[in-house]
LOMI-159883 format. One record per residue: x, y, z of N, C-alpha, C, O, CB in turn. Coordinates in steps of 0.2 Angstrom, whole numbers, padded with zeros to 4 digits, always signed. Last residue first. Glycine has a CB too. Layout:
<recs>
XYZXYZXYZXYZXYZ;...
</recs>
This chain:
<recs>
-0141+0545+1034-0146+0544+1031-0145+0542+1025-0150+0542+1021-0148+0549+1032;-0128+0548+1039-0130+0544+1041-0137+0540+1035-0137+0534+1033-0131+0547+1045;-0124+0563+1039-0125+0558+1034-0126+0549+1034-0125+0546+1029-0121+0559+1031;-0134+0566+1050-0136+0571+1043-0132+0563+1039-0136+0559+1037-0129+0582+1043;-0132+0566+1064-0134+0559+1060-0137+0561+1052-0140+0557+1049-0140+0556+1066;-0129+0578+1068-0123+0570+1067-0126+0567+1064-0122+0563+1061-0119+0566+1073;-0132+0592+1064-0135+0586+1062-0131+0581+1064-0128+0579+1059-0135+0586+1055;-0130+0607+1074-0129+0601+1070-0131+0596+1069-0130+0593+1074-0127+0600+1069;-0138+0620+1076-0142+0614+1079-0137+0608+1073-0141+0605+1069-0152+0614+1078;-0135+0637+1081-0137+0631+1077-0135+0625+1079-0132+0624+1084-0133+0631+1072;-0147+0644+1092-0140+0641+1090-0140+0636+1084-0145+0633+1083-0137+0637+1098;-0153+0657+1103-0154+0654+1098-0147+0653+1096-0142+0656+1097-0159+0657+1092;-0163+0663+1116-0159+0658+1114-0158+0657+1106-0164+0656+1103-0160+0653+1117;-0175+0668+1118-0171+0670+1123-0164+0667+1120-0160+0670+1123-0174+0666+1129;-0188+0678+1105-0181+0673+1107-0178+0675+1112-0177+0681+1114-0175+0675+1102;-0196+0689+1107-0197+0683+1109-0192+0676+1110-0193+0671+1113-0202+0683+1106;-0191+0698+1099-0191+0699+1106-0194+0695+1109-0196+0697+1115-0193+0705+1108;-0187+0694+1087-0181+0692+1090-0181+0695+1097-0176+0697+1100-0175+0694+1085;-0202+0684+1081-0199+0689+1084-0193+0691+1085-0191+0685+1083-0200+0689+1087;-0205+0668+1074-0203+0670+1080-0201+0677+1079-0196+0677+1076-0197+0666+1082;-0216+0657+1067-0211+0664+1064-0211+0665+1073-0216+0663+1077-0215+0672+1057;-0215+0641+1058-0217+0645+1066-0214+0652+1064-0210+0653+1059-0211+0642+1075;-0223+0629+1047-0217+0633+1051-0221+0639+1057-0226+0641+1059-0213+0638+1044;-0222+0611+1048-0224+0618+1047-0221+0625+1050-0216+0626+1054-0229+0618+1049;-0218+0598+1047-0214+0602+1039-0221+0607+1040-0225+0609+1035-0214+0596+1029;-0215+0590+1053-0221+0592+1053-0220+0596+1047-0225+0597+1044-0224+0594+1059;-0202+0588+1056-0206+0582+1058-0212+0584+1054-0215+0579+1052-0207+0581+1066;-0195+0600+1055-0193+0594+1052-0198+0590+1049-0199+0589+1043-0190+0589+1057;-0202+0616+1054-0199+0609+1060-0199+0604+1053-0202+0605+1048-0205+0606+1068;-0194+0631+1048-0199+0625+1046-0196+0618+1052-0190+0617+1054-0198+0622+1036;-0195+0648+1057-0193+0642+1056-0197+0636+1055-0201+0635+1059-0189+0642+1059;-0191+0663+1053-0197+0659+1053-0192+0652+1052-0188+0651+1048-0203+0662+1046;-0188+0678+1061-0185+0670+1060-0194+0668+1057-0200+0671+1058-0181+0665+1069;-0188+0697+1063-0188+0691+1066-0187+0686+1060-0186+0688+1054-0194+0690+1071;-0184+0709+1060-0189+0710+1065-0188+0700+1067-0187+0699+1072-0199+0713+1062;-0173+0709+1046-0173+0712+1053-0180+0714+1061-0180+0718+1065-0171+0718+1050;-0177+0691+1043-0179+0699+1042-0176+0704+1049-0177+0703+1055-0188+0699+1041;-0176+0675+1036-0172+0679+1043-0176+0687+1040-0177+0688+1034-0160+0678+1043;-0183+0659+1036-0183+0664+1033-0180+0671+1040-0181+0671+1047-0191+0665+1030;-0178+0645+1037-0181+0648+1031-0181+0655+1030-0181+0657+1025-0186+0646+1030;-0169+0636+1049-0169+0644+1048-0171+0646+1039-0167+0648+1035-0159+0646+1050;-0177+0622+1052-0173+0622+1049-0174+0632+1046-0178+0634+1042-0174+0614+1045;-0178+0617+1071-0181+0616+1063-0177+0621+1058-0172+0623+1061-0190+0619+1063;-0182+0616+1086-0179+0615+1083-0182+0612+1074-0186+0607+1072-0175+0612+1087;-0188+0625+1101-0190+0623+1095-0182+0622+1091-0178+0626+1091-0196+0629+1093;-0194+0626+1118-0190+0624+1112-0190+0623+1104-0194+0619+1103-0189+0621+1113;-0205+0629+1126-0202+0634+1123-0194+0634+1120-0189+0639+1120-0203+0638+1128;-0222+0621+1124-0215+0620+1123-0213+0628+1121-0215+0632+1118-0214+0615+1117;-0234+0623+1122-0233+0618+1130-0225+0618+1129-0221+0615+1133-0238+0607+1128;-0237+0632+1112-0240+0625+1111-0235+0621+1117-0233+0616+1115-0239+0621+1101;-0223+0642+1119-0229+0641+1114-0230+0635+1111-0225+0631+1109-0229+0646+1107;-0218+0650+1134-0220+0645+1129-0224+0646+1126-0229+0649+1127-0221+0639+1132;-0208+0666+1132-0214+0661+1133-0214+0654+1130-0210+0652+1125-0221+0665+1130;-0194+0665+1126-0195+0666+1132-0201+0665+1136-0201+0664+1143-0194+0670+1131;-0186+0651+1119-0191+0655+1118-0192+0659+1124-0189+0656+1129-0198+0651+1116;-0176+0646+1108-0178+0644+1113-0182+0654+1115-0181+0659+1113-0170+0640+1117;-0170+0637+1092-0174+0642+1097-0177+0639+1102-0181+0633+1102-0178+0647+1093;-0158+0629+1084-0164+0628+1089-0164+0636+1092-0159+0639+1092-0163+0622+1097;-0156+0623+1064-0155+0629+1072-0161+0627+1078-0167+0625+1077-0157+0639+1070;-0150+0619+1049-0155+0618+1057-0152+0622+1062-0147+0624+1064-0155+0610+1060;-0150+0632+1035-0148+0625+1042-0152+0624+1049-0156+0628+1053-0138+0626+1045;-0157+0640+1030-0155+0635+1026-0153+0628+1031-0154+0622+1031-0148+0639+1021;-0145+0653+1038-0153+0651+1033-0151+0644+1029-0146+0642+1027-0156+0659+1025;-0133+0655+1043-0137+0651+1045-0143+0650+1041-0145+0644+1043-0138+0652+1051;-0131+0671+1041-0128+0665+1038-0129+0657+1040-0125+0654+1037-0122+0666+1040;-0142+0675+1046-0141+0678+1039-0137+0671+1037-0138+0667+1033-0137+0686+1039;-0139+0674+1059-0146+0672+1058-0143+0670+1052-0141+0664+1051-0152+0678+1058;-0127+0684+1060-0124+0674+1059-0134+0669+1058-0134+0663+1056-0118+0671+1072;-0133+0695+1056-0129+0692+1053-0128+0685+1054-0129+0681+1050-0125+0694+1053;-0139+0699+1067-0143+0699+1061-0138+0694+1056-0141+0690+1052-0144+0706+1058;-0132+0687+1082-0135+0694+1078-0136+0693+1070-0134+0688+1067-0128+0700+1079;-0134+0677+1089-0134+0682+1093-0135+0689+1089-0137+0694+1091-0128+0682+1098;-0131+0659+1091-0135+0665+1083-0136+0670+1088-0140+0668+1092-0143+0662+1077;-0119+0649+1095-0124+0654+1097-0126+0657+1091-0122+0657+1086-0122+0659+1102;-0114+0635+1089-0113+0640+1088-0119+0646+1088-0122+0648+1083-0109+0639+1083;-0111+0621+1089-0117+0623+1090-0116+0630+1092-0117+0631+1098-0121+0617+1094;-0096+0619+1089-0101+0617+1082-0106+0620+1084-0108+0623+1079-0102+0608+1081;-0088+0635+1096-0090+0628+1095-0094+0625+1089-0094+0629+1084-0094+0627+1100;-0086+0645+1100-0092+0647+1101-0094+0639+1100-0099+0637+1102-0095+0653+1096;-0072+0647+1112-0071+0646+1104-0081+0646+1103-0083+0647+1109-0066+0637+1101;-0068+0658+1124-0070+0651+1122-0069+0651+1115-0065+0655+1113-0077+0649+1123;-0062+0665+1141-0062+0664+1132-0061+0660+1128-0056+0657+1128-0059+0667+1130;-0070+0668+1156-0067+0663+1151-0067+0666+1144-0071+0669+1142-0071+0656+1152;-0066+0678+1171-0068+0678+1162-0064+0669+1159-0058+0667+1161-0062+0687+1155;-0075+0680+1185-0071+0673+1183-0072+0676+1174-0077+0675+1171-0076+0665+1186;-0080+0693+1197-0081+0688+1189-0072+0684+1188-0067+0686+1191-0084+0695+1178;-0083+0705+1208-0076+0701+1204-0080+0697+1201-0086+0697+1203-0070+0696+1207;-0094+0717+1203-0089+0714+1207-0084+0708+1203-0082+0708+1197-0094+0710+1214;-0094+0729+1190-0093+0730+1198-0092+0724+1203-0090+0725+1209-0100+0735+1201;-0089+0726+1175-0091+0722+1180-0089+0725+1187-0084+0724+1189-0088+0715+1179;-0079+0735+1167-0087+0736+1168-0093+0730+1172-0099+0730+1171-0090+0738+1162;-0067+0742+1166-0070+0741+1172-0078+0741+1171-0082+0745+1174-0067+0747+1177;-0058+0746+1157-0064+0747+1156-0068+0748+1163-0071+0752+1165-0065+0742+1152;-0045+0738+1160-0045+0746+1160-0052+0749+1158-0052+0755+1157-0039+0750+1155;-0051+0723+1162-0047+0730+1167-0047+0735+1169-0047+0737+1175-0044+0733+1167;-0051+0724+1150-0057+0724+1152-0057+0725+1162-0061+0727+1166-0060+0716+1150;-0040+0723+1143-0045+0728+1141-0050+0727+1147-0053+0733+1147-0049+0726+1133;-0035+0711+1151-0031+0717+1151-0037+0725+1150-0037+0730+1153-0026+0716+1145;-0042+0701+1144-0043+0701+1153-0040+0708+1154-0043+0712+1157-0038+0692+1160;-0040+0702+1131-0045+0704+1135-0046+0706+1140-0049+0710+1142-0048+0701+1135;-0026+0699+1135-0028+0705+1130-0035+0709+1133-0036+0714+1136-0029+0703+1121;-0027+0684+1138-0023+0691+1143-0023+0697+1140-0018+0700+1141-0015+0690+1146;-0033+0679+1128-0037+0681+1133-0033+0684+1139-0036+0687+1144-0041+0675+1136;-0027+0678+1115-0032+0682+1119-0034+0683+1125-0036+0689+1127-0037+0680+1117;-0017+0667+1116-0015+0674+1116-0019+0680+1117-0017+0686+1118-0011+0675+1111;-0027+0658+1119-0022+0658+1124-0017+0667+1124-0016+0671+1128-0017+0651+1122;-0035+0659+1107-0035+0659+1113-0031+0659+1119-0034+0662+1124-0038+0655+1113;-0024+0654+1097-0027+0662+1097-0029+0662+1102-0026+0666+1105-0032+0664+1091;-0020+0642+1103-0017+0647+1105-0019+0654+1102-0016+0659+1104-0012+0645+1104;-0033+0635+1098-0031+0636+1106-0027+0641+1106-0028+0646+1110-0028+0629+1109;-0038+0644+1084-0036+0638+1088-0036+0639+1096-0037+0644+1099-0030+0637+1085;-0056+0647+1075-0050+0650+1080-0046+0643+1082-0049+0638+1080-0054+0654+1089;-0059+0649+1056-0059+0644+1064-0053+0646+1069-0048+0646+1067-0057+0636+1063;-0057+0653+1045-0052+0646+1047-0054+0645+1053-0051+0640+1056-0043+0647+1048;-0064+0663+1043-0063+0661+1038-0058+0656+1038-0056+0654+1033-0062+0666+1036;-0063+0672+1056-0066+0670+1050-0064+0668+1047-0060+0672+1045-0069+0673+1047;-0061+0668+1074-0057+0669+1068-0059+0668+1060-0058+0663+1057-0052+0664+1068;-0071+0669+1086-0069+0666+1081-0066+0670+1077-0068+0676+1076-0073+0663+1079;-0077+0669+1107-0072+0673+1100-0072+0666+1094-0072+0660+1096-0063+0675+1104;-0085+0670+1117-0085+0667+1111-0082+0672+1106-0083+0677+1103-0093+0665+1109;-0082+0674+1134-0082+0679+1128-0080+0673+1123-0075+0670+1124-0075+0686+1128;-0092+0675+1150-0088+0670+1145-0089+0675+1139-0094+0679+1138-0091+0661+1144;-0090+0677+1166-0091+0681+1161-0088+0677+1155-0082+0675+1155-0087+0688+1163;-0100+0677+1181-0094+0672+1175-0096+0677+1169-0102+0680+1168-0097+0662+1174;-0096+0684+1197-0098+0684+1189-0096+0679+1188-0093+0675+1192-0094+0689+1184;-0099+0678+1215-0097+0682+1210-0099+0682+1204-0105+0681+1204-0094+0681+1210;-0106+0671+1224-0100+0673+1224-0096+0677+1219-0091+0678+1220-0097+0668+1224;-0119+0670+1218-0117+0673+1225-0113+0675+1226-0114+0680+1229-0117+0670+1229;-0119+0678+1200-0119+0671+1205-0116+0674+1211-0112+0678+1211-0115+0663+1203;-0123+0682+1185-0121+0684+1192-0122+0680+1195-0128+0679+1194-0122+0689+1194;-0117+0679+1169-0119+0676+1176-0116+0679+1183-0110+0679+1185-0118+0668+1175;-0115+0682+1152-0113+0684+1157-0117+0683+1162-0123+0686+1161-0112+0690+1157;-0108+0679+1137-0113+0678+1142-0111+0679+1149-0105+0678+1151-0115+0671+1141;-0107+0685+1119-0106+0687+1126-0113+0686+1132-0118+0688+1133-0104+0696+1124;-0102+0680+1106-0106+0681+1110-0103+0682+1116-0097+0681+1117-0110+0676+1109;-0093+0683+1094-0099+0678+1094-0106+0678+1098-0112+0678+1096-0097+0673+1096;-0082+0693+1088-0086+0692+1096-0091+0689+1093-0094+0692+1089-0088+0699+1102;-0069+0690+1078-0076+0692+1078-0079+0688+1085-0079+0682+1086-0078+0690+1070;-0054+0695+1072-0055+0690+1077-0067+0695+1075-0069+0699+1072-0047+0690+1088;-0044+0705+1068-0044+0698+1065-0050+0694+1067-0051+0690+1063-0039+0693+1067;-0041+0717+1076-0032+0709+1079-0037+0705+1074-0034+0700+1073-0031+0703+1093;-0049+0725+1076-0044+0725+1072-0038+0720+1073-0032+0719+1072-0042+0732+1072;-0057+0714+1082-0062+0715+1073-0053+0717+1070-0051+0715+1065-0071+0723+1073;-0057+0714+1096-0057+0710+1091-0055+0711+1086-0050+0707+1084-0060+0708+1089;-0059+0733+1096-0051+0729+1098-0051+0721+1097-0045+0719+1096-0049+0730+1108;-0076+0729+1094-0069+0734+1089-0061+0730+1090-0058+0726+1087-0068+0744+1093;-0078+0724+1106-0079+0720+1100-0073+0723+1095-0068+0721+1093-0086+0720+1097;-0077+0728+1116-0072+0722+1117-0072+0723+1108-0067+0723+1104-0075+0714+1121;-0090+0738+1121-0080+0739+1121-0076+0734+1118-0070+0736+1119-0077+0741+1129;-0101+0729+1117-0098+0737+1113-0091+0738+1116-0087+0739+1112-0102+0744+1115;-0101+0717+1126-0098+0718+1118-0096+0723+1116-0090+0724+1114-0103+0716+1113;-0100+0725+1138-0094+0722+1135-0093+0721+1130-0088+0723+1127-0093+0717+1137;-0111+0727+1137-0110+0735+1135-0105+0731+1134-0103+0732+1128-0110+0744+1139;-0119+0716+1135-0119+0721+1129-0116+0727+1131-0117+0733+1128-0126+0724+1126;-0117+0714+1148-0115+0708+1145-0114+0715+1136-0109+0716+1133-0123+0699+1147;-0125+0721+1157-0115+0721+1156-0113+0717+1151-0107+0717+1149-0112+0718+1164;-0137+0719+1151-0136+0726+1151-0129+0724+1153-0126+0726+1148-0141+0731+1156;-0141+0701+1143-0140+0707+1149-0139+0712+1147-0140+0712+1141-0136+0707+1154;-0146+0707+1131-0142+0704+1132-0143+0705+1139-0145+0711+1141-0137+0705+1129;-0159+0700+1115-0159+0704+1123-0153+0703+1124-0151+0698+1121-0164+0702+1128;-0154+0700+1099-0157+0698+1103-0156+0701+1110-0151+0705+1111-0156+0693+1103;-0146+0706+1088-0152+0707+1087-0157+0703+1094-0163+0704+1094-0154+0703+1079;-0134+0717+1087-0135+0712+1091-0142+0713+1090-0145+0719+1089-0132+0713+1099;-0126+0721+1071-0133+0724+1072-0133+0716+1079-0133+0711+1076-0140+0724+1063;-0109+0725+1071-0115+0721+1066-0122+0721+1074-0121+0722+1080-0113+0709+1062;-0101+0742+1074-0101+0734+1071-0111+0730+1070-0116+0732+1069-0096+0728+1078;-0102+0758+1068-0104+0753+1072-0103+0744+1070-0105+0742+1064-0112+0755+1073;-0103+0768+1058-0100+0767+1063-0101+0762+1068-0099+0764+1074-0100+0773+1064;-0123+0762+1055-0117+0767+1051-0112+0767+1058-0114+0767+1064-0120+0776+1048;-0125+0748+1057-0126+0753+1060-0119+0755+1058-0113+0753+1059-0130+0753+1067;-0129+0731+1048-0124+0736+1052-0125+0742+1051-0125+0745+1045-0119+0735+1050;-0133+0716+1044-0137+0723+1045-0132+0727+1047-0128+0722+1046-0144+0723+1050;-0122+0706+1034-0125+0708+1040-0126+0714+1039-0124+0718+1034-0120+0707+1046;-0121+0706+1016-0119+0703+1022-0124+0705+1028-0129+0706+1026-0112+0705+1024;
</recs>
């Protein structure tokens, strides 16, 4: 399964902000024993204030609306008595969706094989997008084959700004 640090949940392999990962580290445990597994954690400071959005899922069925509904005055509660946003923020609590953030060694891990986009912090060849298909995952980084050109890229995971899986709708089509 996933990389994981002795006493510690699964291995965040990309940059986060600095409030955005210490949230994961307090939230995630108080998930994990209610069931539930943090996806991701995005966090925007804007004029007026935070946005703080928490990607929660349910393994192995998929969150519903009301896991969500009964989450997020738990969270908004934990995160209260933590206090680690110094001004006010807006939290939303989401589902992570079909195109579902890739943020640690594991959901990489569980994605090999399917399409995904990365998104880059530099550009490379005029572009810092890329979408193609997750062949190879290692704890230093990705190598992914594009579609079109059937070659592949290797990426770092300190050169990833982004990364999500990328579903097909037009998969059966074909």
């Amino acid at each position: 399964m996933g990389q994981k640090r002795p006493g510690y949940g699964p291995v965040i392999v990309l940059t986060l902000h600095p409030v955005a990962r210490k949230i994961a580290e307090l939230i995630e445990p108080h998930l994990e024993r209610q069931g539930y597994e943090l996806i991701a954690v995005e966090f925007k400071q804007g004029s007026r204030g935070a946005m703080l959005r928490l990607l929660v899922d349910k393994p192995g069925g998929g969150i519903s609306l009301s896991d969500l509904e009964r989450l997020s005055p738990i969270l908004s509660d934990l995160l209260d008595v933590y206090d680690p946003i110094e001004s006010r923020y807006l939290l939303e609590v989401a589902s992570p969706g079909i195109n579902r953030p890739l943020l640690k060694l594991e959901h990489f891990e569980a994605f090999r094989g399917q399409r995904v986009k990365i998104r880059t912090h530099a550009a490379r060849n005029g572009t810092k997008s890329f979408i193609g298909k997750l062949v190879e995952v290692s704890p230093a980084g990705i190598e992914v084959e594009e579609g079109t050109k059937g070659m592949r890229e290797a990426f770092g995971f300190d050169e990833i700004h982004g990364a999500n899986y990328e579903h097909d709708f037009d998969a059966g089509k074909r």
